[in-house]
N, C-alpha and C positions, 0 to 999 in steps of 0.2 A: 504494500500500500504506500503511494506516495504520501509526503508530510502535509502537502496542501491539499488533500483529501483527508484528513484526521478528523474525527468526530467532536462533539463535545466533550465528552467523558476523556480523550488521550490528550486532547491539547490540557485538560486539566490537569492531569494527572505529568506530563510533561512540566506546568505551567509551577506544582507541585516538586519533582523533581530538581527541573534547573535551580531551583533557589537554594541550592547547596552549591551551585558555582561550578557543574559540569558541564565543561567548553562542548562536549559530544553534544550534551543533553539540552543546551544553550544556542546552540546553531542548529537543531533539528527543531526546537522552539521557533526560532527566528522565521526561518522557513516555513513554517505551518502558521505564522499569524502576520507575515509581512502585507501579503495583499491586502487585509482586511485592515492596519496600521496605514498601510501608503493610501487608501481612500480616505481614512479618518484624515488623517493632514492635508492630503489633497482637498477636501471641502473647506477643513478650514483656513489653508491659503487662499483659497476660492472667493472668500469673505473680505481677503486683504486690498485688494486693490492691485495696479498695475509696478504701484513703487514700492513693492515688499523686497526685502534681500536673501532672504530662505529658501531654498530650495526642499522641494518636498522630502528628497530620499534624504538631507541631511535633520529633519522633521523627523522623519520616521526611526532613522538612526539612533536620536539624542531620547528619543522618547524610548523607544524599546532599552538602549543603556538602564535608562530613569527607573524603568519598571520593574529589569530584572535584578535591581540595586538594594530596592525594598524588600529589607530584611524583616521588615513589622507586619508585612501582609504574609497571611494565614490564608492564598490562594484558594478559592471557591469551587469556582468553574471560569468558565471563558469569559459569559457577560460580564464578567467583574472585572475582567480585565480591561475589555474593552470601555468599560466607564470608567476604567482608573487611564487608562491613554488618551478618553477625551480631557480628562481633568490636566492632564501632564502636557497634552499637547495647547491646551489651552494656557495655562501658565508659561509655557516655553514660547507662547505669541507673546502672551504681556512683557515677559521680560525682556523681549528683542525689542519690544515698539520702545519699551522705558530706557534702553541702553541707547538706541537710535537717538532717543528726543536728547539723552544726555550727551553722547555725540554733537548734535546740533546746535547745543548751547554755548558748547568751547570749543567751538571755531564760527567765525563767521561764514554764511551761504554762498557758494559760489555764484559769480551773476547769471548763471542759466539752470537753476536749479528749478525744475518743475515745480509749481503751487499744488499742494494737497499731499503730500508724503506725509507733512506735522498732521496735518488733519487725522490723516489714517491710525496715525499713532494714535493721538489725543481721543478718537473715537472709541480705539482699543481698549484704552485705560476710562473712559468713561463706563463703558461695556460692562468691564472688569470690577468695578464697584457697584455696578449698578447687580449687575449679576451677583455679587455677594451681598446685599442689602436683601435681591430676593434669597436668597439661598438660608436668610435669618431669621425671613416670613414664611416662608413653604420651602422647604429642602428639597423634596421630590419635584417641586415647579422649575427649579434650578437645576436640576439634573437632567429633567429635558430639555433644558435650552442645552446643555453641554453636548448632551447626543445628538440635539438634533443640527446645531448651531456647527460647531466645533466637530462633530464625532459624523455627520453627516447620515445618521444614521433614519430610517422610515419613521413614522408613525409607529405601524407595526412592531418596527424592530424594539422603538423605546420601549413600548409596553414589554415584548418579551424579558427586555434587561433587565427593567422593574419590576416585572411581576406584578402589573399592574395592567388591566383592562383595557382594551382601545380605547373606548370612551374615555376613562379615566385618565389618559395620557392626554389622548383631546385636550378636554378641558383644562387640563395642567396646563399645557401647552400654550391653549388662549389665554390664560391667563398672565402666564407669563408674558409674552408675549405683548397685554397689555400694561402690566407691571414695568415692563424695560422701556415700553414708548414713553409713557408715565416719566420715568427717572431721565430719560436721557433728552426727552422737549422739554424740562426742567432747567435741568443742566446746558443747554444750547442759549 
């Protein structure tokens, strides 16, 4: 059986294994959850704009490091994975747009610099508070934004990850949704 055929039950149980640090058991990981890693980044590059500097495979690279580093996760199943890579891929945006804006403060703009790069940033980090203010009123409304925002992931799939309803992801969903208009035409 190839790796990128692996069920849910082996990528767990792999997902289980590798976090004792076996390089074997580490790269047959890799290989069985890359595709579905390189879509999660791929959407949420997707969301950046045209003056992002990240490359996806270097995305998918620093996130899959990130995940297999955490020694405190008590590995589940897959969905957990994949909510813990939107949450890591989503922090590995903010911290680029914030390194970017601090770049751009100590030195001055060169005279042909395109208008709207700071924007993309400042939009990131508005996002980014705005999405943790939800995440202190409703958890689970915040967690679909991450899959669905960030993780790219269906309607459908959220529900599956959560263990929660179609409907009930729905609704999350619009809520959030209106939650983030809410904080971020505030904020503007």
């Amino acid at each position: 059986m190839s790796t990128s055929s692996l069920d849910e039950t082996e990528v767990t149980q792999l997902l289980q294994a590798a976090a004792d640090g076996d390089p074997a058991l580490l790269d047959r990981l890799a290989r069985a959850v890359y595709g579905q890693l390189h879509r999660v980044a791929a959407n949420a590059l997707r969301h950046e704009g045209d003056g992002h500097t990240l490359q996806t495979t270097v995305l998918v690279h620093e996130a899959f490091l990130r995940l297999t580093r955490q020694s405190e996760v008590s590995w589940q199943n897959r969905s957990q994975f994949y909510r813990l890579a939107a949450q890591v891929i989503r922090r590995l945006l903010i911290d680029h747009a914030r390194r970017r804006r601090a770049l751009k403060r100590q030195a001055p703009p060169p005279p042909d610099t395109l208008t709207g790069f700071e924007d993309q940033d400042e939009r990131l980090d508005l996002l980014d508070e705005a999405l943790a203010n939800l995440a202190r009123h409703d958890a689970r409304a915040a967690q679909v934004v991450e899959l669905r925002f960030f993780g790219g992931l269906s309607m459908e799939e959220v529900s599956t990850t959560l263990d929660v309803s179609l409907s009930t992801a729905k609704r999350d969903w619009r809520y959030a949704q209106a939650f983030l208009r809410r904080a971020l035409d505030s904020a503007a």
